[in-house]
C-alpha positions in Angstrom: 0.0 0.0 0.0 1.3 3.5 -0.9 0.6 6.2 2.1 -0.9 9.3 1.1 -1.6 12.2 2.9 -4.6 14.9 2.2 -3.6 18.6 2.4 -6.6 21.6 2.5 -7.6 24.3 4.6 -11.2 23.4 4.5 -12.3 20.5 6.4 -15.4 19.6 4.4 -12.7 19.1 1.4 -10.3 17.2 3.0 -13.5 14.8 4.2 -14.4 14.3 0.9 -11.4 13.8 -0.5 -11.0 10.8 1.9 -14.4 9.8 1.5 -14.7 10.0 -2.3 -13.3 7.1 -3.3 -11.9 3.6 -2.4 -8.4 4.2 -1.6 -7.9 1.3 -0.3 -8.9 -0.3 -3.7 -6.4 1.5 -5.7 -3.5 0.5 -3.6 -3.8 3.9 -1.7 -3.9 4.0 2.4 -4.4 7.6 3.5 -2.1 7.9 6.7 -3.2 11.6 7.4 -4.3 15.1 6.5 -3.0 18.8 7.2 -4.7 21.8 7.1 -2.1 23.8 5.1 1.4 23.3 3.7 3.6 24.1 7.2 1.6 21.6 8.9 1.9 18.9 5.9 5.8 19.2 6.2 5.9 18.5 10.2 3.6 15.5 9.5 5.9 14.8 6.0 8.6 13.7 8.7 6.6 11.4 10.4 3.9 9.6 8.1 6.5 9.2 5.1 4.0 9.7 2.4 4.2 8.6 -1.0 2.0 10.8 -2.3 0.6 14.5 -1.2 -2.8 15.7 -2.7 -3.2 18.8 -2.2 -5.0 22.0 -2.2 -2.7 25.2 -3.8 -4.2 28.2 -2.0 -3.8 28.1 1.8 -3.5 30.0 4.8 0.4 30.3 6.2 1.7 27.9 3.6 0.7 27.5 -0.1 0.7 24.3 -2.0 3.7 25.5 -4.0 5.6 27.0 -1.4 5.1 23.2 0.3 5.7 21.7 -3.3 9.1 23.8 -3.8 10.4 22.0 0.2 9.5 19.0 -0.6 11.3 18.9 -4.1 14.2 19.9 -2.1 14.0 17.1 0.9 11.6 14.7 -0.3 11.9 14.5 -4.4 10.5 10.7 -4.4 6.9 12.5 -3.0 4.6 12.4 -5.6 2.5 15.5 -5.6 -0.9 16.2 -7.3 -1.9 19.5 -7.1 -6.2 20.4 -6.6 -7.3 23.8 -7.0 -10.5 25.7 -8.1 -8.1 28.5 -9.5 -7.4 28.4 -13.2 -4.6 30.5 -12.7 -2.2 29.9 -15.6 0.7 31.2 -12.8 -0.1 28.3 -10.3 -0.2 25.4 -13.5 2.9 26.7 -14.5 4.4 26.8 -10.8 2.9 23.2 -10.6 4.3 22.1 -13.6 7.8 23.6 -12.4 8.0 21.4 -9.6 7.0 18.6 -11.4 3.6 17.8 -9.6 2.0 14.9 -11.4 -0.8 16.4 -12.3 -2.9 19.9 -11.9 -6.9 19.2 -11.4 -9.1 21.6 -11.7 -12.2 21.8 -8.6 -15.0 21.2 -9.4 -13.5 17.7 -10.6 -14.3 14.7 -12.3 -14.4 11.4 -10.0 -12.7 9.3 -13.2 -10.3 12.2 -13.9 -9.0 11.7 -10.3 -9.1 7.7 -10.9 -6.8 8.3 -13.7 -4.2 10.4 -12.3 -4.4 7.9 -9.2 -3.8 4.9 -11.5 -0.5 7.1 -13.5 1.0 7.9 -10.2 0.9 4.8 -8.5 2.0 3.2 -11.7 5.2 5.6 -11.1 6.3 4.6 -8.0 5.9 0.7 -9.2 8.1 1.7 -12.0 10.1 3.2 -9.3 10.8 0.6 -6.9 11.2 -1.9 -9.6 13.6 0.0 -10.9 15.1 0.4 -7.2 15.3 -3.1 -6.2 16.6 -4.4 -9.8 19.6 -2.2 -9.2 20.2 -3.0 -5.5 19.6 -6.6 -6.5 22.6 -6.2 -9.0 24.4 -4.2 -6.4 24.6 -7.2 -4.2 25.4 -9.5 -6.6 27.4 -7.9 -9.4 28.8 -4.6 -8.1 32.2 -5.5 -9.8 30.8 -6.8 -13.5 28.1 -4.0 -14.5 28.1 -0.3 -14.6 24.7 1.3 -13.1 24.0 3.1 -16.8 23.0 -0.5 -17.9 20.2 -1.1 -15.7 17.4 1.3 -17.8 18.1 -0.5 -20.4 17.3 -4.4 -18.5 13.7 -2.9 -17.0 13.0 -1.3 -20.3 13.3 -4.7 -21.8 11.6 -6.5 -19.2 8.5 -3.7 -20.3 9.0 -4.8 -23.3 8.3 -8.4 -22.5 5.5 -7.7 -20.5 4.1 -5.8 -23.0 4.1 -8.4 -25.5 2.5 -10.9 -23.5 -1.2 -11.8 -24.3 -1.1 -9.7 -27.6 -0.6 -12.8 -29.8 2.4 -12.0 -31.5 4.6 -15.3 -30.8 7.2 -14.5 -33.1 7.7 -11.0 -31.6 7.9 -12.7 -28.0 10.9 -14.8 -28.8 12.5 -11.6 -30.6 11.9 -9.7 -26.8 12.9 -12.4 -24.6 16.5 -13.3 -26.9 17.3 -9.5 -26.5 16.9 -9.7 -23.0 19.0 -12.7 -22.3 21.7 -11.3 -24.7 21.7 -8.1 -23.0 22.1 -10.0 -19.5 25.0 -12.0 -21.2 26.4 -9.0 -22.4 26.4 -7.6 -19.0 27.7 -10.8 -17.6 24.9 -10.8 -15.4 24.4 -14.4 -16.2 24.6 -16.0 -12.4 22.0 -18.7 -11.7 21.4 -16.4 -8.7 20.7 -13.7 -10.5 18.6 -15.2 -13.5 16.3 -16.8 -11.3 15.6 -14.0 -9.0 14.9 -11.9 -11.8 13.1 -14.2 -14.3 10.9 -15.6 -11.4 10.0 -11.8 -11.3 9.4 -11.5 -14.6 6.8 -14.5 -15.2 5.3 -13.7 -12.3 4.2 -10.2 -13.1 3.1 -11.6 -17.0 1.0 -14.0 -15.0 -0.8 -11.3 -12.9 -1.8 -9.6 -15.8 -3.9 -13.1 -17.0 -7.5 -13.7 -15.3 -6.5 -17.3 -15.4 -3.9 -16.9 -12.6 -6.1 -14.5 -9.9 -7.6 -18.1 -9.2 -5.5 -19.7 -6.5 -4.7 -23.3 -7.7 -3.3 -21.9 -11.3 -1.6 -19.3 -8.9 -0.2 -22.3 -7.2 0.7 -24.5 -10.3 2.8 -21.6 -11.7 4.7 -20.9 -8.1 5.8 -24.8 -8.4 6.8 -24.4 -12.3 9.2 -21.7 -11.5 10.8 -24.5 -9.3 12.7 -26.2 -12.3 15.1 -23.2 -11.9 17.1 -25.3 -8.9 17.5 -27.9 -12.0 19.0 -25.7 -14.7 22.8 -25.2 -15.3 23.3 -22.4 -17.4 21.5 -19.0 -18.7 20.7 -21.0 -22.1 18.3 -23.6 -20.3 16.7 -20.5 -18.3 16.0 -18.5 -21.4 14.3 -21.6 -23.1 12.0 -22.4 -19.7 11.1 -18.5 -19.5 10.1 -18.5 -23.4 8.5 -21.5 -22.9 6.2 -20.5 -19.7 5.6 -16.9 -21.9 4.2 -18.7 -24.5 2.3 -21.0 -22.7 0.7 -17.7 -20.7 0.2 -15.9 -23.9 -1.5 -18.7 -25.6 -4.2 -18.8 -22.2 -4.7 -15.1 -22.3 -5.6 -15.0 -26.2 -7.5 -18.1 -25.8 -9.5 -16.3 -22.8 -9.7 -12.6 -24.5 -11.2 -14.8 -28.0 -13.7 -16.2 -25.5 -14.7 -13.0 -24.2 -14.7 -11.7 -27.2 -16.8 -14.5 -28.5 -19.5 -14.1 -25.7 -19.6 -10.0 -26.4 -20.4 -10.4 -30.0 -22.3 -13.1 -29.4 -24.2 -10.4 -26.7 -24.7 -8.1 -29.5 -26.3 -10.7 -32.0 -28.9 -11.2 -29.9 -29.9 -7.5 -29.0 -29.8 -6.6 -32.5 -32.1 -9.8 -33.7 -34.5 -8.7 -30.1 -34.6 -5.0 -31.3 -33.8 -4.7 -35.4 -37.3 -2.9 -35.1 -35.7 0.2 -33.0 -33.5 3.0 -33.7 -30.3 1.2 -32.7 -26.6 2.9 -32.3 -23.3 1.3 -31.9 -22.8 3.8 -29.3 -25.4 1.7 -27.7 -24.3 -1.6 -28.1 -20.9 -0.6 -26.9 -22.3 0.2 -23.8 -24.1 -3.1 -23.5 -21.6 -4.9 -23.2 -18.8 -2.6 -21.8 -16.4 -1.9 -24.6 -15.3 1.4 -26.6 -17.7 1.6 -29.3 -14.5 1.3 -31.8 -13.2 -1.5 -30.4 -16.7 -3.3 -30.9 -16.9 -2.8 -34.7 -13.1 -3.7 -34.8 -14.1 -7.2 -33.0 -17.5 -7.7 -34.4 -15.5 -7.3 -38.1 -13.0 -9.9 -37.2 -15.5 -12.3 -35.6 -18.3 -12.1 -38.1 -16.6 -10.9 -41.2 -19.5 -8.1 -41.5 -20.0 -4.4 -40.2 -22.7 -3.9 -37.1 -24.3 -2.2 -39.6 -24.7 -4.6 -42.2 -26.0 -7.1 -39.5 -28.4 -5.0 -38.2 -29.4 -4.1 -42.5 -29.8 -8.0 -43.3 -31.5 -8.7 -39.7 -33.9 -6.5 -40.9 -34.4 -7.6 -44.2 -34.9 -11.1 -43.1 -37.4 -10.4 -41.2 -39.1 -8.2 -44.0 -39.3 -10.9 -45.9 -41.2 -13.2 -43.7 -44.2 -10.0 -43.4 -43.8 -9.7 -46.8 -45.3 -12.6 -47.7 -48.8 -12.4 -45.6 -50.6 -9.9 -48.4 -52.2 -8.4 -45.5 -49.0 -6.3 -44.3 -48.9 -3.6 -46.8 -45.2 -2.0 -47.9 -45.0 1.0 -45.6 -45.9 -1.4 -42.8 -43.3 -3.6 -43.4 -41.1 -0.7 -43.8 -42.4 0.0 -39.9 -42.2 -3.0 -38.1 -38.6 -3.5 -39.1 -37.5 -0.3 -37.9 -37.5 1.9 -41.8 -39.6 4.8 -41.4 -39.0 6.0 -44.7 -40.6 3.3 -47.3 -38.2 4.5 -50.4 -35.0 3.7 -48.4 -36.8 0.6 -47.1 -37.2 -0.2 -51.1 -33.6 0.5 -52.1 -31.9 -1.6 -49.3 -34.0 -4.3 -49.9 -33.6 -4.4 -53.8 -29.9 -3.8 -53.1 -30.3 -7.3 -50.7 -32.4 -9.2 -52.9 -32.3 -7.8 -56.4 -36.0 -7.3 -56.5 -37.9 -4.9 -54.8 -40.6 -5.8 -52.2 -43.7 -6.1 -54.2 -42.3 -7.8 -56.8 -40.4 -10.3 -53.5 -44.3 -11.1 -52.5 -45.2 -11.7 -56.0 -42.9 -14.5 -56.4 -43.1 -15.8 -53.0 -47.1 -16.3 -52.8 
């Protein structure tokens, strides 16, 4: 948990700033609150914060006058400035001091979510970055200079990034540079390999539905056991590709089953409501993805456009009232959701080659 403390001069804000969201859901305890930005600093020294939210204008001490302190005692505190001032001077004081991020009051409860979830991700980035260096510190003080150790996490990103995208080929290219680059380092040590590449499958796992359920969690903690048993950096890099794979293969298989189900979702409300005035905008929302994503996956999975489904769920169905004489034209038009019968007539010529009269003629 990351400890954050709540900085504002009026009560009722700080209370809902504590109150407004789950903290506790976003990795976030909140260890305290101040009332301006002298008192923030005393309690600084004691709590140890990770992160300050914080109002800008305050009584004996201003956000940025508690900003410019901490940059020079504490620079790891992450700082995110809130203010109902639109003052360009205080953005560009924030932005000085390298705040995270400058919100404007009223704000947005997902806007805050969002800047919560970037700097969180930061101090993960952080500390990962922290312990692979102290790791190498302990081991291999002697056989690596400190300038190479971006360049192993930004691989490992790489890596991670890779997984679950179903590109195998690009995989194996990530996880050879990787090993090369810990060759090149000669930071090759069984010690060292395993440590890190037990790290690494690990976090590609948590990032895969399949292994938040404890027994799979439990299978892949005695997998990375066959470490003790490997001799040499070679039979490490073919183990790690190997479990990769294998977790890449799971997540594709259970994003194509999700995606399966969605579409599948979609079918139905479309064939339930052809007859109304539906939007993809709608449908998106139905079943929780971007409305560009959806027609990107509904293409792939069906090989037609949501509107083209909708078009011949329509004229299906125009064609089965069509043939009862009773339903005149217009109606048809109606009950399938055309108000206007000349459009109605041109898509369904353009469907059928024949337009609707001359459909019920031949299908008497």
């Amino acid at each position: 948990m990351y400890k954050m403390l709540i900085v504002d001069d009026d009560y009722i804000a700080r209370e809902g700033l504590r109150d407004l969201i789950d903290w506790a859901a976003s990795g976030i305890d909140v260890a305290g609150e101040a009332e301006d930005g002298a008192e923030a600093l005393r309690k600084v020294k004691q709590l140890k914060p990770d992160i300050i939210l914080t109002d800008v204008v305050m009584p004996v001490m201003t956000g940025i006058e508690m900003a410019e302190k901490l940059r020079e005692e504490y620079p790891g505190i992450k700082v995110i400035m809130v203010s109902a001032h639109q003052d360009i001077r205080y953005v560009k004081a924030s932005m000085k001091l390298e705040a995270v991020d400058y919100i404007l009051k009223p704000f947005n409860l997902e806007e805050l979510k969002q800047v919560i979830d970037r700097v969180t991700g930061k101090l993960e980035k952080e500390q990962d970055e922290r312990r692979l260096e102290e790791d190498v510190n302990r081991h291999f003080t002697d056989s690596i200079a400190s300038a190479g150790l971006p360049v192993l996490y930004e691989l490992q990103e790489r890596i991670l990034a890779v997984v679950g995208t179903d590109q195998p080929e690009q995989l194996e290219q990530e996880v050879k540079s990787y090993f090369n680059t810990l060759r090149s380092h000669r930071m090759d040590s069984l010690l060292f390999l395993t440590s890190r590449c037990s790290e690494l499958i690990v976090k590609a796992a948590s990032r895969s539905r399949q292994y938040k359920d404890e027994q799979a969690a439990g299978a892949l903690r005695n997998s990375l056991q066959h470490f003790r048993y490997m001799n040499n950096s070679y039979q490490i890099e073919q183990f790690v590709l190997k479990t990769l794979a294998e977790l890449d293969a799971g997540m594709n298989e259970a994003r194509s089953g999700s995606t399966r189900k969605a579409i599948r979702e979609v079918e139905s409300i479309i064939r339930e409501s052809f007859d109304r005035n539906l939007t993809i905008p709608q449908l998106a929302n139905e079943v929780f993805l971007s409305p560009g994503h959806l027609q990107a996956l509904f293409k792939k999975e069906t090989g037609q456009t949501i509107n083209d489904y909708i078009t011949l769920v329509r004229i299906e169905h125009a064609k089965t009232l069509l043939r009862n004489p009773a339903n005149k034209i217009y109606e048809v038009a109606n009950r399938v959701g055309y108000q206007d019968t000349h459009y109605f007539t041109r898509i369904f010529k353009k469907l059928t080659g024949m337009n609707p009269l001359d459909y019920r003629e031949g299908h008497r």
